[in-house]
Biopython code that builds the backbone (N, CA, C, O; Angstrom):
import numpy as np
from Bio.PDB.StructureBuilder import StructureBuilder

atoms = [
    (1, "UNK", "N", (0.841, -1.165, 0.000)),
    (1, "UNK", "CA", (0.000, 0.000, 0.000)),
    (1, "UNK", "C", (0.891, 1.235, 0.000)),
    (1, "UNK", "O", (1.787, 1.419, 0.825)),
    (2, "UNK", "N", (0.535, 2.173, -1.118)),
    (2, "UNK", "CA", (1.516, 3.300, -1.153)),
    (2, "UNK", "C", (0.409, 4.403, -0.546)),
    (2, "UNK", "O", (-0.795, 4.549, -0.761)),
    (3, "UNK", "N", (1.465, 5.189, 0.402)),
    (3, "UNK", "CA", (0.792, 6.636, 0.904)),
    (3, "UNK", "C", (1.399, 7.831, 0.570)),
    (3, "UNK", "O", (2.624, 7.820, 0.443)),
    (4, "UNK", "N", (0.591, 9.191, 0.349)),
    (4, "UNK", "CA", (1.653, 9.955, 0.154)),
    (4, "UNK", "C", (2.368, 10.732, 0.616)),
    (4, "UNK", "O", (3.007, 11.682, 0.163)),
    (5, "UNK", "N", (2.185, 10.070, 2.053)),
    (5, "UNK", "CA", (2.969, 10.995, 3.188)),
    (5, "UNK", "C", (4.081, 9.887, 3.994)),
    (5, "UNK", "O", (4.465, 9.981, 5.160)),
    (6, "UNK", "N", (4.432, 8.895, 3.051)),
    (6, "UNK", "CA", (5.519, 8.071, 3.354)),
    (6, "UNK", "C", (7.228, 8.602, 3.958)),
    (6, "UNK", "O", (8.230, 8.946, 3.333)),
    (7, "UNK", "N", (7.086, 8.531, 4.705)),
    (7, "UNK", "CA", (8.683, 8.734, 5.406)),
    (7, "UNK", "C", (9.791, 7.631, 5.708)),
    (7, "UNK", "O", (9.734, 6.727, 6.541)),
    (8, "UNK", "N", (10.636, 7.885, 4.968)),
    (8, "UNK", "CA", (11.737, 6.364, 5.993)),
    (8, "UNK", "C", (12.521, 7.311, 6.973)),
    (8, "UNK", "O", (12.918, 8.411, 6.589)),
    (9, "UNK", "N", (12.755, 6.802, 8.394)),
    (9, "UNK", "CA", (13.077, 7.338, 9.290)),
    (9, "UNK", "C", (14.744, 6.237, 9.319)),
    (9, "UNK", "O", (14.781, 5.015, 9.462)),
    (10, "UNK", "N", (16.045, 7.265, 9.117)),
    (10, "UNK", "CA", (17.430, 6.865, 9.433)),
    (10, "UNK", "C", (17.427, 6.052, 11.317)),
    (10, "UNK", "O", (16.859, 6.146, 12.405)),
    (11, "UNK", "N", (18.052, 5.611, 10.898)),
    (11, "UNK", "CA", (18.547, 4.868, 12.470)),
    (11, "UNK", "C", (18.317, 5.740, 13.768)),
    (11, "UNK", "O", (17.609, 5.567, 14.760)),
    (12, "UNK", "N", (19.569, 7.185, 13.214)),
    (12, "UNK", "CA", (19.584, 8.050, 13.699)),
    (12, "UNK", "C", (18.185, 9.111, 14.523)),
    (12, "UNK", "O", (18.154, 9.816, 15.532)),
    (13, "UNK", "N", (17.182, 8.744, 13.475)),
    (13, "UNK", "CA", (16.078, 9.581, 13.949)),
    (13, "UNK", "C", (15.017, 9.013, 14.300)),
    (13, "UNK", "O", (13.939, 9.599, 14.407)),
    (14, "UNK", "N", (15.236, 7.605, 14.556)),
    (14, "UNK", "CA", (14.572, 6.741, 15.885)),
    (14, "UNK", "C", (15.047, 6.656, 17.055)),
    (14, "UNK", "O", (14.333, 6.504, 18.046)),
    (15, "UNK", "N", (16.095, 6.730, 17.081)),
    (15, "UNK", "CA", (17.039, 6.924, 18.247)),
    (15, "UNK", "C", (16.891, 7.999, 18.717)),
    (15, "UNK", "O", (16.697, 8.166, 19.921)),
    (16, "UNK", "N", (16.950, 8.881, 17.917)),
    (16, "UNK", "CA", (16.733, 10.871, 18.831)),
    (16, "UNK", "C", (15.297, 10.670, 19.170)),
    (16, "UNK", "O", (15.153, 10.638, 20.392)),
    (17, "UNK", "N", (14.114, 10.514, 18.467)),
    (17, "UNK", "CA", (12.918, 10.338, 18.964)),
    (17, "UNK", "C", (12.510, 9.368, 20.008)),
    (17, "UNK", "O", (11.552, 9.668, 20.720)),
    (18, "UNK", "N", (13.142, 8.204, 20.190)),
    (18, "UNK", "CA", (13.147, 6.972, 21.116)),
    (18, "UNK", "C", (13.516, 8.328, 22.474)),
    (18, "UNK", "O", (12.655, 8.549, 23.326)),
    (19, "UNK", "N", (14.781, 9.063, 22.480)),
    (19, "UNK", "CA", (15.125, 9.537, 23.554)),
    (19, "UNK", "C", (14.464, 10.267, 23.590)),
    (19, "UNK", "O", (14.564, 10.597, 24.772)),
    (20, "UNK", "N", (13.765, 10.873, 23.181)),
    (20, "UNK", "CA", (12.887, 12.039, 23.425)),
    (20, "UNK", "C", (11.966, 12.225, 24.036)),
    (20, "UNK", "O", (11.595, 13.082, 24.839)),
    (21, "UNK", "N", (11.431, 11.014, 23.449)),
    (21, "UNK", "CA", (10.237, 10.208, 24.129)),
    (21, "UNK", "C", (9.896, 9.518, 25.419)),
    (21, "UNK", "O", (8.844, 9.345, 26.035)),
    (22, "UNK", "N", (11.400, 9.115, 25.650)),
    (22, "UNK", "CA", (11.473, 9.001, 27.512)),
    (22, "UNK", "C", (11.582, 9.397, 27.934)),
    (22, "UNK", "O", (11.039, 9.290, 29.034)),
    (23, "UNK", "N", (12.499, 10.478, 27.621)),
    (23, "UNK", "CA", (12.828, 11.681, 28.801)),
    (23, "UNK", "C", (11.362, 12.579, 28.445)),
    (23, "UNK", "O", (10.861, 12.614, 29.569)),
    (24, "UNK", "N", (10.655, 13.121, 27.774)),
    (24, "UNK", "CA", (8.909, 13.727, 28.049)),
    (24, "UNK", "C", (8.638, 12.511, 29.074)),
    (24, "UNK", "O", (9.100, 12.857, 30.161)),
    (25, "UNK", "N", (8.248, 11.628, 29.130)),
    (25, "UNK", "CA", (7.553, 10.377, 29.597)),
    (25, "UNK", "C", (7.993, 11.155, 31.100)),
    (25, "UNK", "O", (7.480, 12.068, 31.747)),
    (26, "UNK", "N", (8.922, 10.500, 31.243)),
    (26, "UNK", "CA", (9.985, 10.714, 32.786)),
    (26, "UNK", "C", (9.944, 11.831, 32.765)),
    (26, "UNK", "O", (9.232, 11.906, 33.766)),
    (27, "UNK", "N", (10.088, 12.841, 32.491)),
    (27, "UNK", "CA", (10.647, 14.633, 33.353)),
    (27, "UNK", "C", (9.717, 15.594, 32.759)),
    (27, "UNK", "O", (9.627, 16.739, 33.203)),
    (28, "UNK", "N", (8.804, 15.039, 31.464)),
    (28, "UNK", "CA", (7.756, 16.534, 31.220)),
    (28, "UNK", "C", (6.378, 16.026, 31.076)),
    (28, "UNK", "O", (5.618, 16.570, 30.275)),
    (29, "UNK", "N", (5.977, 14.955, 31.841)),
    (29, "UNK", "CA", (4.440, 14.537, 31.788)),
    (29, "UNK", "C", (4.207, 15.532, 33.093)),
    (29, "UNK", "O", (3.740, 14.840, 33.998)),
    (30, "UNK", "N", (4.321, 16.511, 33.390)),
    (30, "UNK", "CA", (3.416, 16.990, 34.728)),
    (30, "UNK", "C", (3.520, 16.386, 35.351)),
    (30, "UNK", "O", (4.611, 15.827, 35.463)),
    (31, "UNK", "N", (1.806, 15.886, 36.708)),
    (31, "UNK", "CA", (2.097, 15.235, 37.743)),
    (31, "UNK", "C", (2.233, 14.058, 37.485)),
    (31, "UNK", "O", (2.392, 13.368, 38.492)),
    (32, "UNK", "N", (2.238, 13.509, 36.516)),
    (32, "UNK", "CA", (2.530, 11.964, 36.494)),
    (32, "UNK", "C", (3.954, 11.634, 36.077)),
    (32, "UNK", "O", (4.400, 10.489, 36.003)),
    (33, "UNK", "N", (4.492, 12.534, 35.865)),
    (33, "UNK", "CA", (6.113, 12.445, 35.556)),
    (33, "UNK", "C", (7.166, 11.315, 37.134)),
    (33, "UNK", "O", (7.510, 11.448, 38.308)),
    (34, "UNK", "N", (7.216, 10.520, 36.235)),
    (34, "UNK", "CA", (8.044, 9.933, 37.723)),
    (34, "UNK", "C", (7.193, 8.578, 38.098)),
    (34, "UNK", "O", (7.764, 7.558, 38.484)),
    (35, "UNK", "N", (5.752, 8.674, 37.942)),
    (35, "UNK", "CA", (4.813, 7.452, 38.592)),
    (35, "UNK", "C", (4.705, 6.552, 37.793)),
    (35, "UNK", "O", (4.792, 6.779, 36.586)),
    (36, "UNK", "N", (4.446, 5.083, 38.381)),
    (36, "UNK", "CA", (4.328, 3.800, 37.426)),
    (36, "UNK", "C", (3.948, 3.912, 36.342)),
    (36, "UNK", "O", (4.610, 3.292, 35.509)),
    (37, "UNK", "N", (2.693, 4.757, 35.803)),
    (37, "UNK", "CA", (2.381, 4.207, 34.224)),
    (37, "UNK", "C", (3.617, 5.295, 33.228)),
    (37, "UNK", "O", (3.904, 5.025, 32.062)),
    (38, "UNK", "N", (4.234, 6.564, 34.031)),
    (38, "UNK", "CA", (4.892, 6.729, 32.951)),
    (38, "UNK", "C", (6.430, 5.995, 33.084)),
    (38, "UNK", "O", (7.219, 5.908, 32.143)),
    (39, "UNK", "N", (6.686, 5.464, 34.531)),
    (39, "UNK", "CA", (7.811, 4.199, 34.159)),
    (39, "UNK", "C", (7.549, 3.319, 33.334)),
    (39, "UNK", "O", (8.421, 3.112, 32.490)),
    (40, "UNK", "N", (6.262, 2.480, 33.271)),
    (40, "UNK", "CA", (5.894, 1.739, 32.722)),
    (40, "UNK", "C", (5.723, 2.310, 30.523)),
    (40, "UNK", "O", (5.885, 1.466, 29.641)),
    (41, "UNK", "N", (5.514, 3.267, 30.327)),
    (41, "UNK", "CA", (5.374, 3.691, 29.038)),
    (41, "UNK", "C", (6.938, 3.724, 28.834)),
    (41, "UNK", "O", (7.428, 2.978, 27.985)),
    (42, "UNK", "N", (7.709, 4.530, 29.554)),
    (42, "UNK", "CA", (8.901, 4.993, 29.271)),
    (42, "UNK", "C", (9.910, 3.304, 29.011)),
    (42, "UNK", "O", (10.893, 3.362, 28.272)),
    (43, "UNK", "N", (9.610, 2.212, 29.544)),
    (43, "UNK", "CA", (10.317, 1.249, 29.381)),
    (43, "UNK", "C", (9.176, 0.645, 28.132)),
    (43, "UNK", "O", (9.675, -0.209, 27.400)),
    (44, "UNK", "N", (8.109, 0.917, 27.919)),
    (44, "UNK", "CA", (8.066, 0.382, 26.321)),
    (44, "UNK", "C", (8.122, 1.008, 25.618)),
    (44, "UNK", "O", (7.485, 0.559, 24.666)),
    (45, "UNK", "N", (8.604, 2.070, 25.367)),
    (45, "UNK", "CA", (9.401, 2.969, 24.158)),
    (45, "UNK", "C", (10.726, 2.425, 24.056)),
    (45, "UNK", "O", (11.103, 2.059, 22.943)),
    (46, "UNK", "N", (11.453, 2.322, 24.996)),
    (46, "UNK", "CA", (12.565, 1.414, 25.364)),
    (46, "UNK", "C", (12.826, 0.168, 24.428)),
    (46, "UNK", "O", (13.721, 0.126, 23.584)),
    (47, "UNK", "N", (11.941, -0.818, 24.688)),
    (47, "UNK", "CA", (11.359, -1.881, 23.982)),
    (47, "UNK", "C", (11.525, -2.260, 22.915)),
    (47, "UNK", "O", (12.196, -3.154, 22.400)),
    (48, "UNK", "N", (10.420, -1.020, 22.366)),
    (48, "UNK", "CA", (9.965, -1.508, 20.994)),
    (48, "UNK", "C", (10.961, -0.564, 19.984)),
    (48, "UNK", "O", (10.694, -0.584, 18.783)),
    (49, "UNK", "N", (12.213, 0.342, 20.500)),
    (49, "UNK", "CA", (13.621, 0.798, 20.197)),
    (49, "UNK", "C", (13.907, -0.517, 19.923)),
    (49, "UNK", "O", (13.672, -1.029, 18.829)),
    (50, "UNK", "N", (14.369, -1.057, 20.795)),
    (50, "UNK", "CA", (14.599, -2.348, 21.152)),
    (50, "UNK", "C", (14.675, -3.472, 20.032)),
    (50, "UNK", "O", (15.676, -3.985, 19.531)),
    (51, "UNK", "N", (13.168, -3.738, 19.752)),
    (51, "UNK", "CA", (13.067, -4.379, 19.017)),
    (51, "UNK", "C", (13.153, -4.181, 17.340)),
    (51, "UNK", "O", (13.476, -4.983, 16.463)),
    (52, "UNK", "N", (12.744, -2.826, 17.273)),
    (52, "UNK", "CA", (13.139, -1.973, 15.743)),
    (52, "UNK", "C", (14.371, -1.928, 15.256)),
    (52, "UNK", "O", (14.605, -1.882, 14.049)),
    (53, "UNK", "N", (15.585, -1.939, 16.503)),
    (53, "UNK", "CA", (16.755, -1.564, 15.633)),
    (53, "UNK", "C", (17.896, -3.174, 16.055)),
    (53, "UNK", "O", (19.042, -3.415, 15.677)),
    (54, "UNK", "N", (17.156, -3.821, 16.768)),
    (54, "UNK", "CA", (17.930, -5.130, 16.822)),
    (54, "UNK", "C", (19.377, -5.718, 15.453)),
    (54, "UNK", "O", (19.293, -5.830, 14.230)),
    (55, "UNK", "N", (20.307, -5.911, 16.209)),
    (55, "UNK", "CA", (21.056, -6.093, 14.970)),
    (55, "UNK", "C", (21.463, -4.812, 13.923)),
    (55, "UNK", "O", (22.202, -4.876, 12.940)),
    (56, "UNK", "N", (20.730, -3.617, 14.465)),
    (56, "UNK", "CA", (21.952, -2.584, 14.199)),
    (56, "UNK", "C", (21.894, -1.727, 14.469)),
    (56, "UNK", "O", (21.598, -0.847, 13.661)),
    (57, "UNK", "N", (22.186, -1.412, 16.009)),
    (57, "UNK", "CA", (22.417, -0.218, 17.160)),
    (57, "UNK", "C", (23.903, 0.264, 16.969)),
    (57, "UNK", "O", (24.746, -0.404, 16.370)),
    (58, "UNK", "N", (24.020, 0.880, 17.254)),
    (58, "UNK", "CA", (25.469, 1.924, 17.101)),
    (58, "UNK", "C", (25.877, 1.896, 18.557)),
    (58, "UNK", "O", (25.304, 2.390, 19.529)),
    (59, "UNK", "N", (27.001, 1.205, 18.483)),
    (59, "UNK", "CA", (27.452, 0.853, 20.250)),
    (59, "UNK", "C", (27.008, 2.020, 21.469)),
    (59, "UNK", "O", (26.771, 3.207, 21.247)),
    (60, "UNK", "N", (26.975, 1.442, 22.592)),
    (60, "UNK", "CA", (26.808, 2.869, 23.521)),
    (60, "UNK", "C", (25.118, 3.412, 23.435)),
    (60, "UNK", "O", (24.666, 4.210, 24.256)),
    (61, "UNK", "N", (24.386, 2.894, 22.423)),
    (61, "UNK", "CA", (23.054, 3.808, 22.503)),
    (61, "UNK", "C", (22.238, 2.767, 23.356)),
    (61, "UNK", "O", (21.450, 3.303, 24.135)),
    (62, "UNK", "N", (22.257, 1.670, 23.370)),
    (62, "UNK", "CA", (21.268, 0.381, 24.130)),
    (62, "UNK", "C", (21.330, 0.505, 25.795)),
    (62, "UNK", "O", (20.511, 0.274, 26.685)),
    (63, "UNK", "N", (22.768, 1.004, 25.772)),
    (63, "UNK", "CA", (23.189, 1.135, 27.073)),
    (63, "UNK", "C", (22.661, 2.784, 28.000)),
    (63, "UNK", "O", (22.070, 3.111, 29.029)),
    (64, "UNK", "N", (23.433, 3.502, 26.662)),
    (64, "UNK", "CA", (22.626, 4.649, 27.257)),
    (64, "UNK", "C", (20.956, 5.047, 27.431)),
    (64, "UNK", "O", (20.610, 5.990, 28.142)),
    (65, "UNK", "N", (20.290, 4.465, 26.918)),
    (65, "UNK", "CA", (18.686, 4.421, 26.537)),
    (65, "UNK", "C", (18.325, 3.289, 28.164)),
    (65, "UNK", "O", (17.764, 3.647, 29.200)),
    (66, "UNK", "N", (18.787, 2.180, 27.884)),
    (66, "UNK", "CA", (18.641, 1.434, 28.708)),
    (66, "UNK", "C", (18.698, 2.355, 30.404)),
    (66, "UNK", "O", (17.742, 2.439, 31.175)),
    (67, "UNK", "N", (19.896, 2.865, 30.596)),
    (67, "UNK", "CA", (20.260, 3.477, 31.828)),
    (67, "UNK", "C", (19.144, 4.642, 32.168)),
    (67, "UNK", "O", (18.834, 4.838, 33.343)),
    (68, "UNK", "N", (18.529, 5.438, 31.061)),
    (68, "UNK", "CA", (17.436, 6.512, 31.800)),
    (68, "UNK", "C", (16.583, 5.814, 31.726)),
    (68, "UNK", "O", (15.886, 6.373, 32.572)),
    (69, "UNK", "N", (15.900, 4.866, 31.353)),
    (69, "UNK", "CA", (14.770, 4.133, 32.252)),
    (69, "UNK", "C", (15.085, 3.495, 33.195)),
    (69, "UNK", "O", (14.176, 3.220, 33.979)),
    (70, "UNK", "N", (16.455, 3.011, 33.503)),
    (70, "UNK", "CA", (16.373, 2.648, 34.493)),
    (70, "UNK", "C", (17.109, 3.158, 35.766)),
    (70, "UNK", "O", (17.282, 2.441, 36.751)),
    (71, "UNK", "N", (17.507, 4.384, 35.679)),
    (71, "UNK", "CA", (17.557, 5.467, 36.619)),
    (71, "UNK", "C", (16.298, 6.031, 37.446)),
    (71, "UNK", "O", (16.338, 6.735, 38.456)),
    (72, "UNK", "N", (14.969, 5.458, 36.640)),
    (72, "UNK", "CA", (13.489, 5.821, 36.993)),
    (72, "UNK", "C", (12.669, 4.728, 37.221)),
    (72, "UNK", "O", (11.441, 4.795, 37.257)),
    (73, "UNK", "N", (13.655, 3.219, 37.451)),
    (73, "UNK", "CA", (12.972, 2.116, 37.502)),
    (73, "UNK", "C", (13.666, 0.939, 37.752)),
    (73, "UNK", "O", (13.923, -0.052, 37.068)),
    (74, "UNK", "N", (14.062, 1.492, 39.606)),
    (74, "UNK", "CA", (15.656, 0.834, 40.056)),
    (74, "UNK", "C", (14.955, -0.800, 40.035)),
    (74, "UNK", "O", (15.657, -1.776, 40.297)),
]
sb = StructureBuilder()
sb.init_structure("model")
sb.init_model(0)
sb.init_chain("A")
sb.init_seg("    ")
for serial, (resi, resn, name, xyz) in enumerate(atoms, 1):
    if name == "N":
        sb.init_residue(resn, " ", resi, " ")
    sb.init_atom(name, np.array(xyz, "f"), 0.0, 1.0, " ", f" {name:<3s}", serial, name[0])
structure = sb.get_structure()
């Protein structure tokens, strides 16, 4: 199925958005910033990073991604 607002997104700009996306989750949801469901969202953005770029992460990013969720989810 062709659309015409098709984008391919570089490695690179899943990765900046993956981080982006946790740290809003964790430090700019308001009062829920910090509480289970946005630990809980913030580790499946994590995830499904995770699972999108399997087999070809750029050393250092799994680890660093990995570590702010779990700086918020000892």
């Amino acid at each position: 199925m062709s659309h015409s607002h098709e984008k391919s997104w570089s490695y690179a700009e899943i990765t900046a958005c993956t981080e982006t996306a946790i740290r809003k989750v964790l430090f700019d949801d308001g009062r829920h910033a910090g509480g289970w469901q946005s630990k809980a969202v913030a580790y499946g953005v994590y995830v499904a990073w995770s699972e999108i770029t399997d087999g070809h992460r750029v050393p250092g990013d799994d680890e660093r991604l990995h570590k702010l969720v779990r700086a918020h989810n000892p």
